[in-house]
N, C-alpha and C positions, 0 to 999 in steps of 0.2 A: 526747464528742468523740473521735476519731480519735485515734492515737497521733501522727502527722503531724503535724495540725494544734497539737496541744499542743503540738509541738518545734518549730514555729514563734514561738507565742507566748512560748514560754521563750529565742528566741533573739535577740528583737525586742530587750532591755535589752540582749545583748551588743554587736547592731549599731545601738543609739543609740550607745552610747561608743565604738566604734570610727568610724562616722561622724562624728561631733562633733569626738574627739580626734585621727585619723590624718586624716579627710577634710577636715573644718574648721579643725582646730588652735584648737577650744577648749581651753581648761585643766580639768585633772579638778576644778577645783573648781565648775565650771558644767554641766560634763557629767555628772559621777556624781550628782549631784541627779538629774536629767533620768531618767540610768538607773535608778535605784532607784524615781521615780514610774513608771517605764514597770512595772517590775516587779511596783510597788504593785496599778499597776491589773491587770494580768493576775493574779496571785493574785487577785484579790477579783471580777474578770469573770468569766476563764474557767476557773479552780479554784473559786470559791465560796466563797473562805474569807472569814471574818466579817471586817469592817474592824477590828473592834477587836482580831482575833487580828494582824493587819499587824503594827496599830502596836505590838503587844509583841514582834514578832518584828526590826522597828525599833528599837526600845528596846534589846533584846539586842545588835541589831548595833554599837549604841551603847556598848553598855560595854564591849565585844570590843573596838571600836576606843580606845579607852582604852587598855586595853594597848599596843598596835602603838602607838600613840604617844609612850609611856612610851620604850618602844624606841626609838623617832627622838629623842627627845628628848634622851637619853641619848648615844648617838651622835654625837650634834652639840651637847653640853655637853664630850664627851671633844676633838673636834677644836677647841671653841673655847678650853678648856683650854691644848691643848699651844701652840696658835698663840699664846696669851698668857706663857707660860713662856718661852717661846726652844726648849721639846723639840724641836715639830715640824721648828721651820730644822734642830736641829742631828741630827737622821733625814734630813732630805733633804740634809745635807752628809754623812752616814755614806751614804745609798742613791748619791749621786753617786759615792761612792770605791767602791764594788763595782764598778757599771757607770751610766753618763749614758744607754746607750740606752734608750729609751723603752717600747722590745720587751720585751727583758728581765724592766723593771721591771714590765711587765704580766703577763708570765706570775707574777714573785714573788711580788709581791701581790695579783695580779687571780685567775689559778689558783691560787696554792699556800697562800700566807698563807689565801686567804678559803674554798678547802678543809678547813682543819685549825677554823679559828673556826664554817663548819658543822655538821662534826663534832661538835662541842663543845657550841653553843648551837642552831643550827638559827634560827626563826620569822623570816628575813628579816636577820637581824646580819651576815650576811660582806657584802651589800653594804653595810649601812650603817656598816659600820667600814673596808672596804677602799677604799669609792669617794672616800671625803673623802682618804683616805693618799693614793693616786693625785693627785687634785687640788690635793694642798700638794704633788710631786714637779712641776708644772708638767703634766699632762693638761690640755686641755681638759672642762673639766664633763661636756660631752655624752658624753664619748670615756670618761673614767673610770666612768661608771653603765652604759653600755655593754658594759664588758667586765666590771665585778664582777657585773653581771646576767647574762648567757650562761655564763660559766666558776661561774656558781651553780646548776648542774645537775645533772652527774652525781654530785657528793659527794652532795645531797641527798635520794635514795632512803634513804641511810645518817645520816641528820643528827639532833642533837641525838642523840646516842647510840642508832641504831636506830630511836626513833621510829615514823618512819611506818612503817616494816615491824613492829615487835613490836606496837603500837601500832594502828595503822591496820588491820591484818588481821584482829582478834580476831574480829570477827563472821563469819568465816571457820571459826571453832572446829565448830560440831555439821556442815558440811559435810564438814570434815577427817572428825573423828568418825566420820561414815555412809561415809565411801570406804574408809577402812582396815578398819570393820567388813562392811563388805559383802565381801569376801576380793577386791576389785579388786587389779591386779597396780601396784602404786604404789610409789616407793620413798620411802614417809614414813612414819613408825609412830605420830607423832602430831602435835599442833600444834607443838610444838617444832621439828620435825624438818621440816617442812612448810616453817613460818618460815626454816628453814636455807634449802631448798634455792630456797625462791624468790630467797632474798638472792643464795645463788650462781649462779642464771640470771640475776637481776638486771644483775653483775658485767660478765656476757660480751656483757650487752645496750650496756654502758654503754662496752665496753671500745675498740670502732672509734672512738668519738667522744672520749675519752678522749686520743687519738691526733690525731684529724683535726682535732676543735675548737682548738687552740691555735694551729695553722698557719691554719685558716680565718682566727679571730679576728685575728690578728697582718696578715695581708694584708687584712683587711674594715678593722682601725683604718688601716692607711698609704693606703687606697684611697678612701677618704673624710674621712678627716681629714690626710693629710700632704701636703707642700707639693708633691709629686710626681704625687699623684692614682692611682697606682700598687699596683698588690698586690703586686708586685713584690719592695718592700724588705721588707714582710712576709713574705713566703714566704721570702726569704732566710735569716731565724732560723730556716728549719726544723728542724736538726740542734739547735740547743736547746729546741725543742718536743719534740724525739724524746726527749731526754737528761731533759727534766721530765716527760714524761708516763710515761718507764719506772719513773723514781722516784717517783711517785704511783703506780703500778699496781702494782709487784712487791707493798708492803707492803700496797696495798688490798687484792689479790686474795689473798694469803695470809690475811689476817685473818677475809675472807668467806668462804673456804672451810674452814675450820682451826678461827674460835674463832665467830664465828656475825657478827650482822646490825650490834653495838653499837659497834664502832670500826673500819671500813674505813676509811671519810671521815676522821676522828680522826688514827689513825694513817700513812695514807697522807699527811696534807698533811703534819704533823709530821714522818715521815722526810724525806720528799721537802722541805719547806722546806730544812731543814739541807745535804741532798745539794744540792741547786742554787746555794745559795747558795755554799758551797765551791766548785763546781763556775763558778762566775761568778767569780768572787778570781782562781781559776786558768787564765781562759780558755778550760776547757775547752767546745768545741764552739758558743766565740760565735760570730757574724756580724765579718767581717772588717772592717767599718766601725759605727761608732757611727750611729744614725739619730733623730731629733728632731721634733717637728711645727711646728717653724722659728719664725719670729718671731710673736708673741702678737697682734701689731698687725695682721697680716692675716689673722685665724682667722674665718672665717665667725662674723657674730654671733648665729648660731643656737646656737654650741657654746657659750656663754658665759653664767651667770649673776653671782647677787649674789655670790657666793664667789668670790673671788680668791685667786691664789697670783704673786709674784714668782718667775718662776726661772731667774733670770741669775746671781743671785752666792746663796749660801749660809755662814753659819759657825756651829761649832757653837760653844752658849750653856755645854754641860756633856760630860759624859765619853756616851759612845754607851749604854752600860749606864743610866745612868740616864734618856734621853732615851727610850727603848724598855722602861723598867721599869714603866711603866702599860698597854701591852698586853701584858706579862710575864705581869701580875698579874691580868689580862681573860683572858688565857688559861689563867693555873693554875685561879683560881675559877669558869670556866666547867667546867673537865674536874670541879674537885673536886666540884660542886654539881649535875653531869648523871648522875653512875655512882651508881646507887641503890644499891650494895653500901657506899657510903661514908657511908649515913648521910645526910648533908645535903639530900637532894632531898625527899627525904621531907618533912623537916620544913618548907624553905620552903616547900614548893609548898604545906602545908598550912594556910599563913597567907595566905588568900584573905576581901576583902570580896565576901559572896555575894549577891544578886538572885533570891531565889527566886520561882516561881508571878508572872511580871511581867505586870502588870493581870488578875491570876487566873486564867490560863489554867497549871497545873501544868506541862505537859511546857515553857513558856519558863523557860530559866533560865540563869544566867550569873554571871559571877564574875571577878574583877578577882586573881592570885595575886601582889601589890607584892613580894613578895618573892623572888619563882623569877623573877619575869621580867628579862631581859638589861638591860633600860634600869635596872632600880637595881640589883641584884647582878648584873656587878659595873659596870656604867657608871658612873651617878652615883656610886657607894661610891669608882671608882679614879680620877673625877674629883676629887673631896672628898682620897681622898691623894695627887695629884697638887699640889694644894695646897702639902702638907708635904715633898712627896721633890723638888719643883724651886724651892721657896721662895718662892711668887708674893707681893706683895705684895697687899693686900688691892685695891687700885684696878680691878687685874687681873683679878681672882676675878669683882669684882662685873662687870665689862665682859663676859667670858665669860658669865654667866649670864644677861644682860641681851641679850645678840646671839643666845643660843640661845634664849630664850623668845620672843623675835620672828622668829627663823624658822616659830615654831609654825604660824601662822594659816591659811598656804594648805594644808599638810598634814590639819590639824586638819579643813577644811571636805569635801577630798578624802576621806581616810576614813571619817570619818561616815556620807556616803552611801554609798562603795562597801561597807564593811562590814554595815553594811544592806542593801542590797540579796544579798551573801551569806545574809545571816541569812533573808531571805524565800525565797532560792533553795532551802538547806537542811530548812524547815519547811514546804514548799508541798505534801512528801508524808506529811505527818499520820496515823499509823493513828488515825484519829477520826471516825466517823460525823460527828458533830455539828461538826466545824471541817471536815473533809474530805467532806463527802456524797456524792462521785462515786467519792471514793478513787484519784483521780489519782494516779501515780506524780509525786515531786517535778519540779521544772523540768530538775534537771542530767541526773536518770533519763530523762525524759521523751526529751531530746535523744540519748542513748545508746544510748536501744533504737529509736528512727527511724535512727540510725547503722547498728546489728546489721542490723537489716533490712534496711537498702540494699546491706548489704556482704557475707553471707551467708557462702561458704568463704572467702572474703579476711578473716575478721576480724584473722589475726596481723598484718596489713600495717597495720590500722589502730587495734588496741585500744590502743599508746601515749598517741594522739592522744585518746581518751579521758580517761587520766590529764592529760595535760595541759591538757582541758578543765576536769577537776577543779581542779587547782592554779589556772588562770586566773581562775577564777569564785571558788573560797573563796580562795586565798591561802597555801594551804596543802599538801604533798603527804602528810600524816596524812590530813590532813579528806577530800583526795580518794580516797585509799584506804579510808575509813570510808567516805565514799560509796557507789564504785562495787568494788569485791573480789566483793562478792557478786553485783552482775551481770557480771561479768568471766566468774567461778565458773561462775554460770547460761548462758551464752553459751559457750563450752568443754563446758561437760556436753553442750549440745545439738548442737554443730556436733561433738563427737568430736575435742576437739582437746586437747593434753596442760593439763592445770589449771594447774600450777605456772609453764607458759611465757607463758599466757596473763595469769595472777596478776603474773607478774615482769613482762609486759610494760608492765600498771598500774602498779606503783612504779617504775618505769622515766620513766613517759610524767609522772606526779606530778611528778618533777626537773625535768624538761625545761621543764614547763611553769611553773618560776617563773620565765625568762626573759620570760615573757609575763602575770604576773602584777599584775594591776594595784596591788594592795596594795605589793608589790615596789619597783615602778617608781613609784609616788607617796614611799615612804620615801626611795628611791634620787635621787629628784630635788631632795627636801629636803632631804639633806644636804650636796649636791654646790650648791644654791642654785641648781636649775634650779625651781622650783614654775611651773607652769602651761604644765611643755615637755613633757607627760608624753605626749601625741601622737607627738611627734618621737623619743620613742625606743621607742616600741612600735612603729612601722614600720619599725623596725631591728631590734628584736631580733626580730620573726618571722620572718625570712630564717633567721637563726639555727637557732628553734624547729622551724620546716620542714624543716631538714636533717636536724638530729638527728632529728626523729618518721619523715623515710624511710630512715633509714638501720638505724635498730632498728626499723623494719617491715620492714626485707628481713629483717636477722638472726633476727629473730622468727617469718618466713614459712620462714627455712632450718632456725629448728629443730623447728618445727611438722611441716613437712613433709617433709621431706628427713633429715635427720640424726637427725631422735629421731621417726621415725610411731609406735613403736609405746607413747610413754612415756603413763603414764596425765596 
């Protein structure tokens, strides 16, 4: 078959669930079944892989999703924790005495807080811990996964300590290799150095939006959720989008350029929390007027799930340090347990239940690591001494654990399939005569190089968009830099177009793309107790997705072309 015609078939599973979920407003728990059979069968039609190799590659999606659940789970063990303590009320009576605006509190926790928690942990955690915060501040549901999903972007090229860049590029290594030794005029000397400098193109890709995003977001939340209907009052906090986004950028951009790819995100949310927040105490650069999404009782009842929050009167239960000393403690043990210099990464990560060769096919294989991942070190673990540092009685405890395991089930069925259906997307390009006999390039490839094709000198305008197809499909901006780097790589060799800008514009387009990520947006809906709106906010955050993919396609196009022609 045709390169075309495969990128069709590879794109049929994307537009059953977007039809299903944006078109029809089914819930991802009926839709991503649907997707992943759609998927099913195209691998076993028109790639020709054995059905029995599917259902291992099912299987795998299976235990992957296991993890990501572990993570939601944990998440919404921690929010139903604090809401049974008294923490929570007395954080939204300490976030009330900063500032009651609504704006504000979005860029704190929505950009800043769930910048520095990406940095830190990365795999989908800043919306699943910042969107519940939001929603006990009085957000609507829909409005809180809304915004910790979009402002979960640009930190993320830099997340879980580098990650997807140190990480995700490696099979990058013998192409580095042959450029430097070929005496091409490059300024890399090796994969190290390579790594550096994509991080710092990265940077400048990310850096308009950086800016722009916070002002968009803030007039997209009043214009559709505030009782005004207005962008208006959004746009009005401009001057504190400005004042938060310099404070996230000076120490990001120092960090990218200076010490390399492992804490921009990290350190940039971390300064820049601290800076804002002082900066909000003191007035400096508010909005003249406080602004609110007015009474609860007339909130469209689209915005609304099972999770509730009262937010008319608040008091606090204990002193503010201890009310915030379980995400203290989510934030020290994520830095401590992600910096491989410290020892500890090592060891959990290496306490993994493995899945080897599943239904005998070698190259499937998978692994569950209980240890490294977020939802038990440190969720459940700083649920567990949330227990002992606010004194729950035991009635409590068990009510918490009892509301979060019943959140599980619409998540649980969503995932499954969709993570599956990943799993078939990733193994559809098999080096294996005997599972692969045509040798089809995988499904996400397949779609990538129909893209190159169509788009020929224009590819910087559009190779983001690629990464962010990666992230939408696995879930991941690693996974899609493992993916596609190398045809980024290949695509740049050929068109004559600088490698690193092309590279960066990959991890770049990765980020972006977890505003549109379905894995993403089914955690994010579970724990804000939207399960089955997961439609409803993915044709919202693509407006989003859209902006950001043309905005670092011009930037991408000025440095390709314009500004750097002659860089290798």
């Amino acid at each position: 078959m045709s390169i075309e015609v495969l990128a069709l078939i590879a794109l049929l599973p994307i537009l059953v669930a977007l039809v299903l979920m944006v078109g029809l407003r089914w819930p991802a728990t009926k839709a991503m079944p649907l997707a992943w059979l759609t998927a099913a069968a195209g691998a076993v039609l028109a790639w020709s892989l054995p059905v029995a190799y599917v259902a291992a590659l099912t299987l795998q999606g299976f235990v992957t999703a296991i993890g990501i659940l572990i993570i939601v789970f944990g998440a919404i063990l921690i929010l139903r924790t604090l809401q049974h303590s008294g923490g929570m009320e007395t954080i939204q009576h300490g976030m009330q005495n900063i500032t009651p605006d609504r704006r504000i509190q979005a860029i704190i926790i929505g950009y800043m807080f769930a910048a520095f928690i990406e940095g830190a942990a990365g795999f989908g955690t800043p919306a699943a811990l910042a969107a519940p915060l939001l929603l006990s501040l009085g957000f609507p549901p829909l409005a809180a996964a809304i915004i910790c999903l979009v402002f979960n972007s640009f930190p993320v090229t830099f997340g879980a300590v580098g990650t997807p860049v140190v990480l995700g590029l490696k099979f990058l290594a013998p192409s580095v290799d042959a450029a430097v030794k070929s005496g091409a005029a490059v300024n890399f000397s090796n994969m190290g150095d390579f790594i550096m400098v994509v991080g710092q193109w990265a940077t400048l890709m990310h850096l308009a939006m950086i800016f722009i995003l916070p002002i968009f977001m803030l007039g997209f939340i009043t214009r559709y959720f505030g009782p005004e209907r207005s962008w208006k009052p959004g746009f009005a906090a401009w001057k504190f989008c400005i004042f938060a986004a310099v404070s996230f950028s000076v120490p990001y951009l120092i960090f990218a350029w200076m010490v390399g790819p492992e804490f921009p995100s990290l350190i940039g949310g971390l300064v820049g929390l601290g800076i804002i927040i002082v900066g909000a105490k003191r007035g400096f650069c508010m909005p003249k007027t406080s602004w609110d999404f007015g009474d609860s009782s007339k909130w469209d009842p689209e915005w609304t799930g099972s999770v509730s929050a009262d937010a008319s009167e608040f008091k606090a239960h204990m002193s503010q340090f201890r009310a915030w000393l379980p995400y203290i403690l989510i934030g020290l043990i994520l830095v401590v347990t992600r910096i491989p210099q410290l020892g500890l990464k090592a060891m959990l990560a290496s306490q993994a239940i493995k899945f080897t060769a599943i239904l005998g096919f070698k190259s499937v294989n998978a692994s569950i690591a209980y240890l490294y991942l977020p939802g038990t070190i440190p969720f459940i673990l700083v649920a567990l001494l949330t227990v002992l540092i606010h004194g729950m009685p035991a009635e409590k405890v068990k009510l918490s654990w009892v509301q979060a395991i019943k959140t599980m089930k619409n998540p649980t069925i969503a995932l499954f399939a969709a993570v599956a259906l990943v799993s078939i997307f990733r193994g559809s390009g098999i080096a294996d005569a005997a599972l692969n006999p045509h040798s089809y390039p995988s499904m996400p490839l397949a779609l990538a190089k129909a893209v190159a094709a169509f788009t020929g000198n224009a590819w910087p305008m559009f190779a983001s968009f690629v990464g962010g197809l990666g992230a939408f499909i696995t879930g991941s901006n690693t996974v899609s830099d493992l993916l596609f780097a190398e045809f980024q790589w290949g695509v740049a060799s050929q068109l004559e177009l600088p490698r690193q800008i092309i590279v960066a514009a990959q991890a770049v387009g990765g980020g972006m793309g977890n505003m549109i990520c379905i894995h993403n947006i089914v955690a994010a809906c579970a724990v804000v107790g939207l399960s089955g709106m997961e439609g409803a906010i993915l044709k919202r955050t693509v407006w989003p997705f859209l902006l950001y993919g043309v905005v670092v396609g011009i930037v991408a196009s000025l440095m390709s072309f314009v500004f750097l022609p002659n860089l290798f």
